[in-house]
N, C-alpha and C positions, 0 to 999 in steps of 0.2 A: 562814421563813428559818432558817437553821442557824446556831447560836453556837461560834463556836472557842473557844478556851479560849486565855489568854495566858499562855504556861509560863516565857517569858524574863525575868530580871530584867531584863536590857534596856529591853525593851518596856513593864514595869509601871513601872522607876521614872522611865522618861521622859513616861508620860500620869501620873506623880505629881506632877511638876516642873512640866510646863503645861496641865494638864486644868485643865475648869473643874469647882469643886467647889460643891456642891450638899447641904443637910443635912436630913435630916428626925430625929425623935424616936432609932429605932432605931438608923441607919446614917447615912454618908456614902457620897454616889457622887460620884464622878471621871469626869468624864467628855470625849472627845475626837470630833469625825466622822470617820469612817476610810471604807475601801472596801470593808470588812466587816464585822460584828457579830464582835466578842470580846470576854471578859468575864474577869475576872479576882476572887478573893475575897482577901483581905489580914485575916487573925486574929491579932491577936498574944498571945503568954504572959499578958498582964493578963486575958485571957477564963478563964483556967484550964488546965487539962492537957488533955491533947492527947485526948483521949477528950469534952469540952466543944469543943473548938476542930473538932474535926473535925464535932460534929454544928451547930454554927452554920454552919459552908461547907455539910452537906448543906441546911438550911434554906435556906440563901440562895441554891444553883442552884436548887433546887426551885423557889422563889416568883420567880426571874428569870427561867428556863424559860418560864413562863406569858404571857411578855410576848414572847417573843424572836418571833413570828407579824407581830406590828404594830409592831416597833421599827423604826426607823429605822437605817443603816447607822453605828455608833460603834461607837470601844473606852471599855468602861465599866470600872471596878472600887468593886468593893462593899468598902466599911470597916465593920464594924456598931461601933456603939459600947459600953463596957463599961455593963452593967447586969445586974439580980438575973435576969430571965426573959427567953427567947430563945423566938419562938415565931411558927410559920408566918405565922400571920393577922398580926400586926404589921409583920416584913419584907412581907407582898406589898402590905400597905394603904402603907405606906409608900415600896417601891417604886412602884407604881402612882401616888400621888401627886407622887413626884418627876419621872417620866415625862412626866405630863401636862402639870407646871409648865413644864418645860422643851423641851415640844413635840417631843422623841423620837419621840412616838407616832405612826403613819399609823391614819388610820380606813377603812376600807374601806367603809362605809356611805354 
């Protein structure tokens, strides 16, 4: 399944307002069922300069990427939370986790 990308503030700060939110160690995810998979990343200035803040969003499509085959139809947005080390394997164990908690996932098996 293909992931749009949720560009409008519109759209993100209304799944802020009544998405259900969901936390694991790394991140927060917000999430809503929708009639298509979009996904949204939300970094703010407390992560550091924009040279940190941009490679935390590349982290974190990269390891939602991985998921988006077996998701279920929502709009999600990924919050990481402020900490010293930002780091693949963390967001996707972590996403992965929250996923499963929250029965997102289809299994094809």
């Amino acid at each position: 399944m293909r992931c749009l990308r949720m560009k409008k503030q519109k759209e993100i700060t209304s799944l802020h307002r009544s998405g259900k939110r969901v936390y694991a160690p790394t991140l927060t995810v917000i999430y809503l069922p929708s009639d298509c998979l979009k996904m949204a990343v939300c970094v703010g200035k407390k992560h550091g300069k924009s040279v940190r803040r941009n490679r935390i969003k590349r982290l974190l499509r990269a390891a939602f990427s991985r998921y988006t085959a077996d998701l279920l139809p929502c709009s999600v947005l990924l919050i990481p939370h402020v900490s010293g080390e930002y780091t693949f394997s963390a967001f996707y164990r972590d996403i992965g986790k929250i996923l499963e908690r929250e029965r997102l996932l289809h299994h094809t098996a």
